[in-house]
N, C-alpha and C positions, 0 to 999 in steps of 0.2 A: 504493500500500500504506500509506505513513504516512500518506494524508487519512482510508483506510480505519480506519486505528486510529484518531484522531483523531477521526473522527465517532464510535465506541463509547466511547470515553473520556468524551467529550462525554454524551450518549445516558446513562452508570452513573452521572455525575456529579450531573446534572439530576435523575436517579430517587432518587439517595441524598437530594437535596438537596429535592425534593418531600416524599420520606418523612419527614425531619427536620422540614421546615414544617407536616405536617400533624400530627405527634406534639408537638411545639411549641403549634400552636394547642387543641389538645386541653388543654393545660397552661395553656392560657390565660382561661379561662373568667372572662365579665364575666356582670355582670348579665341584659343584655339579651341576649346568646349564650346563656347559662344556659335563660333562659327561653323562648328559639327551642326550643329543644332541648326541652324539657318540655310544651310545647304541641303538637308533635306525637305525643304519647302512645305514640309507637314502644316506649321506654321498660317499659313498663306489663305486653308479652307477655300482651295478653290480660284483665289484670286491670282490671275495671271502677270501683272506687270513686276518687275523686279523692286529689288530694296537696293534706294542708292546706297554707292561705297563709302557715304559720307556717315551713315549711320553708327551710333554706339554700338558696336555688338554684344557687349556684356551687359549695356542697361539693358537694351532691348531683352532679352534673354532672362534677365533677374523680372523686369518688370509685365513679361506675358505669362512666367508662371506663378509669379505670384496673385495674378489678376485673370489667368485664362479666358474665363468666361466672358469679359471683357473684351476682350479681343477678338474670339470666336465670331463674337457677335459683329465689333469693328467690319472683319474679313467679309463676316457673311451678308451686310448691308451692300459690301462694295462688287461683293462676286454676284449677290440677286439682282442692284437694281443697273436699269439703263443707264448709265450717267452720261451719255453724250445725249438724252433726251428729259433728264430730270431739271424740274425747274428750276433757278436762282429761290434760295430761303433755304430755314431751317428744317432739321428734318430730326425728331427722337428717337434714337434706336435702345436704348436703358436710362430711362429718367435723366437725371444730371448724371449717371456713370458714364452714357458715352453718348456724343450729338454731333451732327455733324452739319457744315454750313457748305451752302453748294452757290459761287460769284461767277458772273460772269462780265468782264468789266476790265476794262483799260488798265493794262500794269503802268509801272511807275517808272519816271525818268531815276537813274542811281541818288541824285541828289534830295530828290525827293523819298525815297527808301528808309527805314530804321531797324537798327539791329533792336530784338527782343527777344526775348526768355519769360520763359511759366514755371510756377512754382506747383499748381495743383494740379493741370492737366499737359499731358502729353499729347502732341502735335504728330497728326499724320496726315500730310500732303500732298495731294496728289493733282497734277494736272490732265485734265480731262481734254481738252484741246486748245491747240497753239504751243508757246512756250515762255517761260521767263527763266529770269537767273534769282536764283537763291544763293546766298551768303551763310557759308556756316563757320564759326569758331566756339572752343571753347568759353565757360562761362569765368573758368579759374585766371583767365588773362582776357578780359574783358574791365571796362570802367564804365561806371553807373553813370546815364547824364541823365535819366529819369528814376527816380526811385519805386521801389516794385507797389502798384494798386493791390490791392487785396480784391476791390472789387473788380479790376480789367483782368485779374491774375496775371500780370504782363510788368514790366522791367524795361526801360530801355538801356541803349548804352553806344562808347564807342569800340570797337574792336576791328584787330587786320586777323584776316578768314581765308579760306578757301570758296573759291567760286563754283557753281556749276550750274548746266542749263539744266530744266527742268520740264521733261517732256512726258508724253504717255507710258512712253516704255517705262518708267521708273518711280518709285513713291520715295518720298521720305520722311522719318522719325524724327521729333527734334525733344529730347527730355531735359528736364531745368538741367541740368549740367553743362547744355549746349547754349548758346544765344544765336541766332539766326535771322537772315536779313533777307524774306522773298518780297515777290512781285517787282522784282525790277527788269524792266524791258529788254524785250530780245528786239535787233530791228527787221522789222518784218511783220512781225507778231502786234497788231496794235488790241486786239482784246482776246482774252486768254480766260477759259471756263475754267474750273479747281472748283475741290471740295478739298475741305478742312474738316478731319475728325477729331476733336477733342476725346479722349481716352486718361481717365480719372487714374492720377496717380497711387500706386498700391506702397503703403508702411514699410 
């Protein structure tokens, strides 16, 4: 009878102790884990255009699995609806967890452009047709010239980033660690369709 107990004591130990290393390694997310992770497109639910290279791959990665369901849902708005035929406005897909705004509307000369950053939601960007450039840098070598609203959840600032154009083929991430500077004009391109998903940051 006591080995009997013994072996099940054993046996919930092992299993608490698996579950703890596997929720552990989840929390542990390096580079190259990150990007295991991201190359199998599991991720994605369907949705075909790529993740720019500009992307954090270990936020991204800490902050879908701690949030999945979040995302799941993200992916599955963007894989169901038409969006080369959805209208300009707001659209709910999880109350204030995740919402997403669909412009259509004249990007911006550079000068007119600003670098910003979010503290409670995570930025996913996607151009639907035309093109702009987005500006991404770091938030750790950024300077505040607007201090962060709580109610715009937004930051400004000044910062030198890397550039890139922003087409259909590709989305991209921007979490508060990042500050990011889109809609600035490609020439060619004088009005540019995107949806913006805000996706609620997970503890």
């Amino acid at each position: 009878m006591n080995f009997r107990i013994l072996l099940l004591v054993s046996f919930f130990s092992f299993s608490s102790f698996r579950s703890f290393a596997q929720e552990q390694a989840k929390n542990s997310w390096t580079e190259k884990s990150a990007m295991e992770w991201i190359n199998k497109n599991e991720w994605k639910n369907g949705f075909k255009p790529d993740l720019n290279p500009s992307v954090n791959k270990v936020a991204f990665a800490e902050q879908y699995h701690k949030n999945q369901p979040l995302w799941e849902k993200a992916f599955a708005f963007l894989r169901d609806s038409d969006l080369t035929t959805l209208k300009p406005g707001k659209y709910p897909i999880d109350g204030t967890n995740v919402f997403a705004t669909v412009t259509e509307a004249p990007s911006k000369e550079f000068e007119h452009s600003a670098w910003e950053s979010h503290r409670n939601y995570i930025d996913l960007q996607y151009v639907i047709k035309g093109q702009e450039t987005i500006g991404v840098a770091t938030l750790a070598k950024a300077t505040v010239t607007k201090p962060y609203s709580e109610e715009k959840d937004s930051a400004n600032y000044n910062a030198e980033g890397q550039y890139y154009i922003a087409t259909p083929a590709a989305f991209f991430l921007f979490f508060p660690s990042d500050v990011h500077r889109p809609n600035i004009k490609v020439a060619g391109f004088d009005l540019v369709k995107k949806i913006v998903i805000k996706i609620k940051m997970a503890n």
